[in-house]
Biopython code that builds the backbone (N, CA, C, O; Angstrom):
import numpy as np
from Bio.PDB.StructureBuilder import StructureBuilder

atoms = [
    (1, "UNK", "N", (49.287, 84.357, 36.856)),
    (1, "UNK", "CA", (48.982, 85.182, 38.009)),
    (1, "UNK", "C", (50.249, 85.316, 38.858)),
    (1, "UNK", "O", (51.070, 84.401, 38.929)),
    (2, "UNK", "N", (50.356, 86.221, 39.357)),
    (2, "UNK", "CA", (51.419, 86.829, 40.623)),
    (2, "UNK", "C", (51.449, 85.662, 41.594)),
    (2, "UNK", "O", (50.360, 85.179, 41.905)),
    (3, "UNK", "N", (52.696, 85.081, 42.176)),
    (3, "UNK", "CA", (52.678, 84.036, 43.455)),
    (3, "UNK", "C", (52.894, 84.385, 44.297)),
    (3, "UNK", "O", (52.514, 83.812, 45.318)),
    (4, "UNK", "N", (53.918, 85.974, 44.345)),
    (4, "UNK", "CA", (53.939, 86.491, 45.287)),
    (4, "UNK", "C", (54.609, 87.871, 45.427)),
    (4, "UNK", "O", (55.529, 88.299, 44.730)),
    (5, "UNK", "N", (53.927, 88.553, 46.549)),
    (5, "UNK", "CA", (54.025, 90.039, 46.905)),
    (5, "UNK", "C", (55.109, 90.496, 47.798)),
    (5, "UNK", "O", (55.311, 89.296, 47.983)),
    (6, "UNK", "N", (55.657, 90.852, 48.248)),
    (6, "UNK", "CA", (56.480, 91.409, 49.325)),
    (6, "UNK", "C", (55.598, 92.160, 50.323)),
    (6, "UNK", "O", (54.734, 92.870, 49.808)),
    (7, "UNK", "N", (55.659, 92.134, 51.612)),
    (7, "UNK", "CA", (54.907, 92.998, 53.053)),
    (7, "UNK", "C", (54.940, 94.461, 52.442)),
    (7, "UNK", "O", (54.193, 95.376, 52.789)),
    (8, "UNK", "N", (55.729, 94.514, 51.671)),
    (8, "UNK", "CA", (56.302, 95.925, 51.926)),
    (8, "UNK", "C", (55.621, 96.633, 50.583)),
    (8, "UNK", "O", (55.850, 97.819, 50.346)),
    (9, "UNK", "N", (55.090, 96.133, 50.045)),
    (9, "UNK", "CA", (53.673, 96.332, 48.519)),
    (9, "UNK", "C", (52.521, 96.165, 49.222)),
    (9, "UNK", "O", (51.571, 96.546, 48.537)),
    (10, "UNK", "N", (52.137, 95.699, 50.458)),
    (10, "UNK", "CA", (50.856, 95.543, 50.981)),
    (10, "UNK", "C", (49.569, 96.264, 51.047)),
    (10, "UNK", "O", (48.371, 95.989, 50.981)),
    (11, "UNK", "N", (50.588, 97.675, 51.263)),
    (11, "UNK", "CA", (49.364, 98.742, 51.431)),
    (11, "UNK", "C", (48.971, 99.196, 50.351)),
    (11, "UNK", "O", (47.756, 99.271, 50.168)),
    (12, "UNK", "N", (50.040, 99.700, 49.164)),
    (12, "UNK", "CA", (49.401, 99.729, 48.008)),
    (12, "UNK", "C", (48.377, 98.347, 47.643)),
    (12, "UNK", "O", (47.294, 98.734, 47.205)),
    (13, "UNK", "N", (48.443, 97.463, 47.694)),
    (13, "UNK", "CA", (48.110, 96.492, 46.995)),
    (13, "UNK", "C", (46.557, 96.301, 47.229)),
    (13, "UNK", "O", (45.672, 95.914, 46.466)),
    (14, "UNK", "N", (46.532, 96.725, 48.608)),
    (14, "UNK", "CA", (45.196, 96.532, 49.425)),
    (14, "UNK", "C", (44.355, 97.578, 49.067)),
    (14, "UNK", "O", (43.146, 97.344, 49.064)),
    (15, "UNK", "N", (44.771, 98.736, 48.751)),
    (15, "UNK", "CA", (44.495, 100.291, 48.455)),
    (15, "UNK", "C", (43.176, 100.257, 47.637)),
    (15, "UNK", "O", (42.154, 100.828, 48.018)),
    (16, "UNK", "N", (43.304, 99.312, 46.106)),
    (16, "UNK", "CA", (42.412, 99.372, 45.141)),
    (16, "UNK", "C", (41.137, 98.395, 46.077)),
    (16, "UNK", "O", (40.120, 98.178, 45.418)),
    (17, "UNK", "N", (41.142, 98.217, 46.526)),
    (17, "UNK", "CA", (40.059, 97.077, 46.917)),
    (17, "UNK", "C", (40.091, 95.687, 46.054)),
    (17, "UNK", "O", (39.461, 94.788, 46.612)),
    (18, "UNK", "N", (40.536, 95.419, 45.135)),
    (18, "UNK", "CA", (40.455, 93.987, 44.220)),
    (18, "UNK", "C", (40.567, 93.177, 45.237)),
    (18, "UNK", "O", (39.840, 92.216, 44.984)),
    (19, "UNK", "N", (41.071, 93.035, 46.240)),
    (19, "UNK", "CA", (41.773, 91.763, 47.101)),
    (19, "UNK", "C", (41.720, 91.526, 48.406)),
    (19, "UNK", "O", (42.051, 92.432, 49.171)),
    (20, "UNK", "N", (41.326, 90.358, 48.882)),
    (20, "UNK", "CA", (41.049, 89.725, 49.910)),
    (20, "UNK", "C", (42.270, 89.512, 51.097)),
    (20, "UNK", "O", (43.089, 88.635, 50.823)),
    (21, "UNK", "N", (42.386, 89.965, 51.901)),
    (21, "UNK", "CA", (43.975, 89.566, 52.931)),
    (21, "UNK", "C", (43.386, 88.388, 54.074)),
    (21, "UNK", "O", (42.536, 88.492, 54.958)),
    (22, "UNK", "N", (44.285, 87.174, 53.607)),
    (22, "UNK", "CA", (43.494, 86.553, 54.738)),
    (22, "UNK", "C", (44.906, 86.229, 55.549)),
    (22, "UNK", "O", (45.972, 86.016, 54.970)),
    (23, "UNK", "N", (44.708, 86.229, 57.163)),
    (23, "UNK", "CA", (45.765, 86.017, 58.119)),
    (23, "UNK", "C", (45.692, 84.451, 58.279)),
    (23, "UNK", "O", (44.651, 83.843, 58.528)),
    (24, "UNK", "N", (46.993, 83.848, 58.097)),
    (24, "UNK", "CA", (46.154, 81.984, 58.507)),
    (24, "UNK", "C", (47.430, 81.878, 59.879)),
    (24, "UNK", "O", (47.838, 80.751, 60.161)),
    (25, "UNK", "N", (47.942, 83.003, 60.598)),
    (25, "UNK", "CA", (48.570, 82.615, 62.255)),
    (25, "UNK", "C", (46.917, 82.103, 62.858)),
    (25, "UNK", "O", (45.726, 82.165, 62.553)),
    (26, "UNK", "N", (47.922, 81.534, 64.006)),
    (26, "UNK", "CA", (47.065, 81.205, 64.899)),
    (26, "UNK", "C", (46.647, 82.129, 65.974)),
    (26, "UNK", "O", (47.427, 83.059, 66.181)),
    (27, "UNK", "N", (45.693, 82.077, 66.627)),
    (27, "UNK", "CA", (45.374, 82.832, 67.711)),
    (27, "UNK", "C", (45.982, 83.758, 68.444)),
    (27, "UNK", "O", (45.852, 84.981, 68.500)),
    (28, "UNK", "N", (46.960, 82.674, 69.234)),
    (28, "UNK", "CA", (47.686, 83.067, 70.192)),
    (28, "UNK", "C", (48.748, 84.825, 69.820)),
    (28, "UNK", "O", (49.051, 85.852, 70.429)),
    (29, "UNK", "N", (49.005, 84.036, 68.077)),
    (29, "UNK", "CA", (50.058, 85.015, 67.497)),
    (29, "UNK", "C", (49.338, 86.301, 67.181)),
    (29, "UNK", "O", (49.934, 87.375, 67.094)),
    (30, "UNK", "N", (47.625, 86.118, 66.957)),
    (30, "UNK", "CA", (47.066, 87.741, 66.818)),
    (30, "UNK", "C", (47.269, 88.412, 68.079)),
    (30, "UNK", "O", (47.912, 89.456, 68.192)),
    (31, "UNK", "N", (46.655, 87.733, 69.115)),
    (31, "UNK", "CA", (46.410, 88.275, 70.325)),
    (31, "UNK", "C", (47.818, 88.901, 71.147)),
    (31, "UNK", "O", (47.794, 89.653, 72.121)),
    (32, "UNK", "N", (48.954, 88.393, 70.497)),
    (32, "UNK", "CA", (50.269, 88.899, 70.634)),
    (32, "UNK", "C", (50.845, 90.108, 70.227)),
    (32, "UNK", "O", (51.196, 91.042, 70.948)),
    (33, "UNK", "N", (50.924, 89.990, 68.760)),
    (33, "UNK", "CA", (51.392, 90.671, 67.905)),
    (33, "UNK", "C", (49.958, 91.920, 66.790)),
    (33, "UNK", "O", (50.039, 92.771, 65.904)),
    (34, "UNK", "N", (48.973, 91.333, 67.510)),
    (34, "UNK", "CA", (48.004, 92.313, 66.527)),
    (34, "UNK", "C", (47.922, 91.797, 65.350)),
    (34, "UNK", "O", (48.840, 91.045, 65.025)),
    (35, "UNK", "N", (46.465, 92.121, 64.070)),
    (35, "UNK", "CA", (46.670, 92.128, 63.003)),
    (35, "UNK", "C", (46.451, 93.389, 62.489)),
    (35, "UNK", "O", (46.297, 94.471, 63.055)),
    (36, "UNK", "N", (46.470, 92.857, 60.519)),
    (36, "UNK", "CA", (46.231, 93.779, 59.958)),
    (36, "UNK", "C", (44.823, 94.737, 59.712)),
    (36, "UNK", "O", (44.396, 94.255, 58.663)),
    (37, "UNK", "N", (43.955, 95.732, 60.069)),
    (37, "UNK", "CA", (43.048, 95.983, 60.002)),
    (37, "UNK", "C", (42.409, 95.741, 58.655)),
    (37, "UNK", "O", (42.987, 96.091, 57.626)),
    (38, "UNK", "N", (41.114, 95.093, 58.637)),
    (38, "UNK", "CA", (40.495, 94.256, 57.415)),
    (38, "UNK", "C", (40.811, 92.985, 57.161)),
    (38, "UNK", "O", (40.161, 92.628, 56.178)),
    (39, "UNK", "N", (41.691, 91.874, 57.684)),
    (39, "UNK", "CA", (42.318, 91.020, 57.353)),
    (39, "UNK", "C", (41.196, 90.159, 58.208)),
    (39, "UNK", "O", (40.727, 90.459, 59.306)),
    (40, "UNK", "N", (40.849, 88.816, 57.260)),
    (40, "UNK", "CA", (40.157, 87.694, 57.670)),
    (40, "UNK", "C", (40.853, 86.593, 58.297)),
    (40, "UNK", "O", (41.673, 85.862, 57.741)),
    (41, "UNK", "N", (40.487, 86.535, 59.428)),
    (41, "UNK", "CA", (41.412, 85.347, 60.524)),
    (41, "UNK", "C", (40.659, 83.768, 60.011)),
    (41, "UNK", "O", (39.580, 83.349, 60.430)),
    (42, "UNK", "N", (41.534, 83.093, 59.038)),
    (42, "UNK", "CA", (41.406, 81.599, 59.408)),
    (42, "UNK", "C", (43.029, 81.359, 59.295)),
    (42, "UNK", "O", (43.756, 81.896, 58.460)),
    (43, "UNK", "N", (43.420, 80.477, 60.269)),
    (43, "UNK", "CA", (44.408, 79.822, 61.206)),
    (43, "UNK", "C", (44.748, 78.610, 59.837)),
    (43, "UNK", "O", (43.814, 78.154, 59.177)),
    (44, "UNK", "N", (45.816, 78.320, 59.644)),
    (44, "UNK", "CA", (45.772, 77.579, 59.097)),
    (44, "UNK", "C", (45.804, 76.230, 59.365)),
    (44, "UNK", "O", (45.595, 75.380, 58.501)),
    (45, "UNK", "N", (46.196, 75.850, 61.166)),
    (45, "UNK", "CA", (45.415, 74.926, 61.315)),
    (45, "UNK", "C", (43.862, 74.182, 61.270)),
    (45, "UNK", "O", (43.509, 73.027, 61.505)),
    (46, "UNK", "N", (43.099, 75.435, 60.844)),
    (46, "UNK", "CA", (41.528, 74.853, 60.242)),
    (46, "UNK", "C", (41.096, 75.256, 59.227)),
    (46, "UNK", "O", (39.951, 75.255, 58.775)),
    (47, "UNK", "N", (42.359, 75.741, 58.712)),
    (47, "UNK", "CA", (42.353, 76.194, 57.305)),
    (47, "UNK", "C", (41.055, 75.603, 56.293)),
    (47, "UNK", "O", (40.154, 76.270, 55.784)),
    (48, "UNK", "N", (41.312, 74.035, 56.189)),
    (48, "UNK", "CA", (40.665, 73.677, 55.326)),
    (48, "UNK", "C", (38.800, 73.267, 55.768)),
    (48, "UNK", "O", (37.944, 72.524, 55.289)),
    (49, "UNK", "N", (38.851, 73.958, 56.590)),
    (49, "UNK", "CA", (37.461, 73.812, 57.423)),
    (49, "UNK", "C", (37.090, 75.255, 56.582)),
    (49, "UNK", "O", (36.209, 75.290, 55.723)),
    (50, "UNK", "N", (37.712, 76.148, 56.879)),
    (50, "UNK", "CA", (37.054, 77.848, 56.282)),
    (50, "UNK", "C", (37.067, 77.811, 55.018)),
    (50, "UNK", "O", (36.143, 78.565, 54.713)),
    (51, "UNK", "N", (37.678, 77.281, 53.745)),
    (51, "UNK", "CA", (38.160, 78.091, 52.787)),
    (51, "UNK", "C", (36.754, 77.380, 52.071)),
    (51, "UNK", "O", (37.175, 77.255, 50.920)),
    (52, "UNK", "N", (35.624, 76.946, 52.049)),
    (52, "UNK", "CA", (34.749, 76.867, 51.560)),
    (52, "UNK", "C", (34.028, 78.097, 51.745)),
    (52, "UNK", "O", (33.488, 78.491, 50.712)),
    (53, "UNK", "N", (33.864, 78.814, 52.756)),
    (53, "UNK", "CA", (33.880, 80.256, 52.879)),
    (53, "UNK", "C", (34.145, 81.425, 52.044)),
    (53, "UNK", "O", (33.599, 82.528, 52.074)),
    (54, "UNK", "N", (35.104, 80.978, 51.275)),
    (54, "UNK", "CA", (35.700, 82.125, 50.289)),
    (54, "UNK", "C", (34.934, 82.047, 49.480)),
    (54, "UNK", "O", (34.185, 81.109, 49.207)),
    (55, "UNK", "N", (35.146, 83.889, 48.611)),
    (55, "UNK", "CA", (34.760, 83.724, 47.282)),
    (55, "UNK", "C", (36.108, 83.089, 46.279)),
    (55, "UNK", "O", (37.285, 83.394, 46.470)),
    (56, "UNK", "N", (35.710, 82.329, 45.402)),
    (56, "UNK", "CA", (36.635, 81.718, 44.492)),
    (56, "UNK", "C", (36.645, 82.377, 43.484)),
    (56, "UNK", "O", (37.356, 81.903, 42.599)),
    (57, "UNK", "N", (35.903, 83.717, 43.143)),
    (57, "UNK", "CA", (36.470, 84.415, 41.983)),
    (57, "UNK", "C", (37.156, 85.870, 42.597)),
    (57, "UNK", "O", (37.344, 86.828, 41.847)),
    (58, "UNK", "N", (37.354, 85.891, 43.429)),
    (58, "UNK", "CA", (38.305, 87.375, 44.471)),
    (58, "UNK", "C", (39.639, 86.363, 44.292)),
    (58, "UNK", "O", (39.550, 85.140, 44.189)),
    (59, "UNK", "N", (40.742, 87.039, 44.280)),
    (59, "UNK", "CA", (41.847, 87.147, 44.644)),
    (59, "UNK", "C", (42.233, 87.374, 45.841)),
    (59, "UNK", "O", (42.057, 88.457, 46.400)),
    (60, "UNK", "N", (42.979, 86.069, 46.531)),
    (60, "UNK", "CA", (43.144, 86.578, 48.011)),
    (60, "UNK", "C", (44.449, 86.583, 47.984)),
    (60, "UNK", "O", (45.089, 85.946, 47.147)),
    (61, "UNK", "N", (45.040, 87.389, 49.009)),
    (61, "UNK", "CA", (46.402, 87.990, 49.439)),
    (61, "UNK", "C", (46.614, 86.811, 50.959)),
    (61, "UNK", "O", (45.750, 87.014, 51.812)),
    (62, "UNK", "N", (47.421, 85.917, 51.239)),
    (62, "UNK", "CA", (47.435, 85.123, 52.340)),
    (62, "UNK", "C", (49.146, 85.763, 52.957)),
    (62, "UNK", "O", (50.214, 85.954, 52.376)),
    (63, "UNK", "N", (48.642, 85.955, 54.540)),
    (63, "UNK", "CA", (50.059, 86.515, 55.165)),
    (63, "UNK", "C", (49.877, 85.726, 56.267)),
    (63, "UNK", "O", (48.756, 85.308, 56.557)),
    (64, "UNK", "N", (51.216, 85.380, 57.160)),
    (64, "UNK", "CA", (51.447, 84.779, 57.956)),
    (64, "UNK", "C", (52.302, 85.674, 58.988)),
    (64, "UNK", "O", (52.175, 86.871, 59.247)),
    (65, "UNK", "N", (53.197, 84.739, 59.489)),
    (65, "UNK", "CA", (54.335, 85.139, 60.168)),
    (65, "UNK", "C", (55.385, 86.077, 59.691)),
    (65, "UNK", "O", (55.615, 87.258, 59.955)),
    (66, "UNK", "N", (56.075, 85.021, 58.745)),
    (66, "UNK", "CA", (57.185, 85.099, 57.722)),
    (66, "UNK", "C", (56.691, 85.090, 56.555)),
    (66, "UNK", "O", (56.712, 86.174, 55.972)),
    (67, "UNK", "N", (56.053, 83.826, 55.780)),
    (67, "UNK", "CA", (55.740, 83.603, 54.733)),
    (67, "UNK", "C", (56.057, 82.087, 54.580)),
    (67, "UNK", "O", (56.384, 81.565, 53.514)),
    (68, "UNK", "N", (55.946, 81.554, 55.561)),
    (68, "UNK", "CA", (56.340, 79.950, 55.117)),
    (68, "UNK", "C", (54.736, 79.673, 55.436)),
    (68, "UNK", "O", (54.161, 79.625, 54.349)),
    (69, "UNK", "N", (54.125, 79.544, 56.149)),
    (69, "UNK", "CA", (52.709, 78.844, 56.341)),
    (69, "UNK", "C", (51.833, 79.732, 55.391)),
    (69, "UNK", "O", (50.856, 79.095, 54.996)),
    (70, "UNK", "N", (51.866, 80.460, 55.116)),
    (70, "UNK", "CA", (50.921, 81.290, 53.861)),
    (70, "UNK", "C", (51.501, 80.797, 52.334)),
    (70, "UNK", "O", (50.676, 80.585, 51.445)),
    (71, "UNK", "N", (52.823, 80.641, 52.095)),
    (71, "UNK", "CA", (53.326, 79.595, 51.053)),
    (71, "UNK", "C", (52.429, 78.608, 51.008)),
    (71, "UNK", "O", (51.798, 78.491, 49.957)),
    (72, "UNK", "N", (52.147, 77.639, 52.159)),
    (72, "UNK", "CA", (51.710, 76.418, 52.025)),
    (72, "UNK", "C", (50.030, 76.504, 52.049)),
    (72, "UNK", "O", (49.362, 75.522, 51.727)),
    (73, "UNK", "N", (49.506, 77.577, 52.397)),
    (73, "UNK", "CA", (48.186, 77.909, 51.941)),
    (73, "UNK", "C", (47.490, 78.160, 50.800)),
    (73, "UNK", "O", (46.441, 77.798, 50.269)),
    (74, "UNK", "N", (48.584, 79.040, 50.546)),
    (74, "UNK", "CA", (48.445, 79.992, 48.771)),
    (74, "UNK", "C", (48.173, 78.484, 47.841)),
    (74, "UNK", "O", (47.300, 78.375, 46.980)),
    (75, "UNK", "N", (49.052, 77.490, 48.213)),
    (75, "UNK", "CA", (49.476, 76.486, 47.044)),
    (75, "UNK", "C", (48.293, 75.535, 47.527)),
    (75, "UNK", "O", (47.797, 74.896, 46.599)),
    (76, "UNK", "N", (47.852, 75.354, 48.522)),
    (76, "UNK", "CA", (46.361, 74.398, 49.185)),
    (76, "UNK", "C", (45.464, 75.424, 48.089)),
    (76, "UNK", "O", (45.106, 75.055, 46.971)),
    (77, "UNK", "N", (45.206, 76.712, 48.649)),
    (77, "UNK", "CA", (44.208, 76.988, 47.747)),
    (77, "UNK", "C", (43.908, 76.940, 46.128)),
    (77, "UNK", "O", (42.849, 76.584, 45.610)),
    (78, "UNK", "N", (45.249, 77.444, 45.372)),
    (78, "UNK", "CA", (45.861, 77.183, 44.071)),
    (78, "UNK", "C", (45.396, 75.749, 43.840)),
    (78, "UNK", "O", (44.403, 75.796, 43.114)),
    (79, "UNK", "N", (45.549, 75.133, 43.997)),
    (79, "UNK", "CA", (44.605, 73.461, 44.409)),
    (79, "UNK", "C", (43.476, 73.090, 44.046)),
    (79, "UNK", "O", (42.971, 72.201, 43.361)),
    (80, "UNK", "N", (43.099, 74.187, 44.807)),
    (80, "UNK", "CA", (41.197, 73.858, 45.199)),
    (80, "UNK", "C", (40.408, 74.839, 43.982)),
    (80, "UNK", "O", (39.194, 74.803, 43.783)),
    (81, "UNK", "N", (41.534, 75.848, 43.107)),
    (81, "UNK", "CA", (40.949, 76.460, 41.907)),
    (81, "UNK", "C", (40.714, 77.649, 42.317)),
    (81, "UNK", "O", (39.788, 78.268, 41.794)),
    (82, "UNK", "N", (41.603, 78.331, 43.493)),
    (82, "UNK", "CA", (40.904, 79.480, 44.338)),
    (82, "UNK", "C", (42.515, 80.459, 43.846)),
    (82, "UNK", "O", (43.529, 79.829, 43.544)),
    (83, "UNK", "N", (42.499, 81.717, 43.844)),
    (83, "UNK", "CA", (43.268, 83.098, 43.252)),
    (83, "UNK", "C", (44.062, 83.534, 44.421)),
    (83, "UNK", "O", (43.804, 84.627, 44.925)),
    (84, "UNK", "N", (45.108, 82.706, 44.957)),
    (84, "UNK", "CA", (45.274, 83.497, 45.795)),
    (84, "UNK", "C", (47.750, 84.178, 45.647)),
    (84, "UNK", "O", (48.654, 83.878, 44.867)),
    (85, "UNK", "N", (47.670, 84.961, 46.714)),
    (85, "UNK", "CA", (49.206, 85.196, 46.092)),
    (85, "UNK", "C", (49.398, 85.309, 47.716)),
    (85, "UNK", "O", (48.580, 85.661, 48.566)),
    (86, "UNK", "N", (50.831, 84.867, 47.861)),
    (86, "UNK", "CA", (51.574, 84.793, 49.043)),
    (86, "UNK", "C", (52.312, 86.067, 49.478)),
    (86, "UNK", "O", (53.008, 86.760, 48.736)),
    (87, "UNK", "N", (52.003, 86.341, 51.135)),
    (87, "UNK", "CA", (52.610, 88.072, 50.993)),
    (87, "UNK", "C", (54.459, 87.280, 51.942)),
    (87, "UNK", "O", (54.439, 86.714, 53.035)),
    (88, "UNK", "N", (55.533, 87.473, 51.241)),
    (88, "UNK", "CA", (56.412, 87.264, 51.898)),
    (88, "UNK", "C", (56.923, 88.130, 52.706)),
    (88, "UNK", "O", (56.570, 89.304, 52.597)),
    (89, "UNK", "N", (57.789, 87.777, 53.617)),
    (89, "UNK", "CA", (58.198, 88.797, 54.294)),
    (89, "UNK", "C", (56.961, 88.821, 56.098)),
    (89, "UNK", "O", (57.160, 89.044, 57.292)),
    (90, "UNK", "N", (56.042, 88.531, 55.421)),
    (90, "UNK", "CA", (54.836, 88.470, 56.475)),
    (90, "UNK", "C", (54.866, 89.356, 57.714)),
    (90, "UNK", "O", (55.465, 90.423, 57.578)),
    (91, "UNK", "N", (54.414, 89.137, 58.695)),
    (91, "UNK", "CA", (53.331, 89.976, 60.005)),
    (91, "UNK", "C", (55.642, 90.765, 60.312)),
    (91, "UNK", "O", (55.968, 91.952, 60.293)),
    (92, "UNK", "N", (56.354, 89.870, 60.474)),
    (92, "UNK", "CA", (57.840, 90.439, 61.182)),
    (92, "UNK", "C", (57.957, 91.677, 60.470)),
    (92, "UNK", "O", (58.121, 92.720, 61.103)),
    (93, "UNK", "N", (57.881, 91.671, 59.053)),
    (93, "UNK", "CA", (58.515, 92.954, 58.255)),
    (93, "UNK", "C", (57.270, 93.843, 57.917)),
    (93, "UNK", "O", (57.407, 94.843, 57.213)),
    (94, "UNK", "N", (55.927, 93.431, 58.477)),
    (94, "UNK", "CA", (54.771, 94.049, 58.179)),
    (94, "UNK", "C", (54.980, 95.610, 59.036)),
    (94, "UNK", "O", (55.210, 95.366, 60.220)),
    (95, "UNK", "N", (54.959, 97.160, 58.747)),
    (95, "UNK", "CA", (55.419, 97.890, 59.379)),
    (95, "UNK", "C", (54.027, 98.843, 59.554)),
    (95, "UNK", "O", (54.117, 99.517, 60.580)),
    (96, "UNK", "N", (52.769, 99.069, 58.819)),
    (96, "UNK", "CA", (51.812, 99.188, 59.110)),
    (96, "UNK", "C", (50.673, 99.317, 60.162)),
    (96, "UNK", "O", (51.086, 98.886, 61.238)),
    (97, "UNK", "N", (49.614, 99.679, 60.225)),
    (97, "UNK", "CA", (49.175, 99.859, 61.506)),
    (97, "UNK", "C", (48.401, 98.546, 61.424)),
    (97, "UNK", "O", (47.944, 97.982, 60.430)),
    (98, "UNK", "N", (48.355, 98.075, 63.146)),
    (98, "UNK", "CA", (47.620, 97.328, 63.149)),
    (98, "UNK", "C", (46.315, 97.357, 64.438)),
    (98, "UNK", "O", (45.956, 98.432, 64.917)),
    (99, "UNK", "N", (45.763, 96.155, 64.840)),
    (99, "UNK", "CA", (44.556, 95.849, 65.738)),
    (99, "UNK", "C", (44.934, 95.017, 66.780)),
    (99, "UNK", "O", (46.004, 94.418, 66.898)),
    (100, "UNK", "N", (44.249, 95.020, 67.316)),
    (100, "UNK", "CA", (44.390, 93.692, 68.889)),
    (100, "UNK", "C", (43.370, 93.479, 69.162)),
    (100, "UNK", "O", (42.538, 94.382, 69.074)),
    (101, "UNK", "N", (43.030, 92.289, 69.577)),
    (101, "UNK", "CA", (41.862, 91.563, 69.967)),
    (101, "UNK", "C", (42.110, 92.238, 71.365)),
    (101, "UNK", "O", (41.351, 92.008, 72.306)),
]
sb = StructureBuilder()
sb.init_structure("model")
sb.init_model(0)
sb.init_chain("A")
sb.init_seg("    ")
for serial, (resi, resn, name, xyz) in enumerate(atoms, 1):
    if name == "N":
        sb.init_residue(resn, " ", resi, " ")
    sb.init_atom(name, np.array(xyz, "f"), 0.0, 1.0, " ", f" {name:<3s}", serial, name[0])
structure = sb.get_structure()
């Protein structure tokens, strides 16, 4: 499987529907910076509280900031037997429209 995507493949990627985008910033950083419209907010500080939540046969797309805390998610979930691929580049190089709480 793919480990990882570039920001900048996002929209295609999201396009087909196959795939799950989950945001794991924290709060503060949506309510700042906005997210991606459709994107599921678990934080990855309670990360491991939500991801029983998921479906484990979807493929999820995990974005962050940059791509360092969605690295360390992708590979928690990869773990737990769950499909997921890291979007690098994350929310900074994300150029797309987004939402605000």
């Amino acid at each position: 499987m793919e480990q990882e995507i570039h920001v900048s493949q996002l929209s295609e990627t999201l396009s087909n529907g196959e795939y799950t985008l989950i945001d794991v910033r924290e709060h503060d950083e949506l309510v700042e910076t906005g997210f991606i419209p459709g994107a599921i907010h678990h934080p990855m500080s309670t990360f491991d509280t939500a991801v029983d939540t998921l479906d484990k046969e979807a493929t999820h797309l995990v974005i962050c900031r940059a791509g360092g805390r969605s690295a360390n998610v992708q590979q928690y979930m990869q773990g737990l037997g769950y499909k997921a691929i890291n979007v690098a580049g994350g929310m900074d190089e994300y150029e797309g429209p987004v939402e605000h709480l």
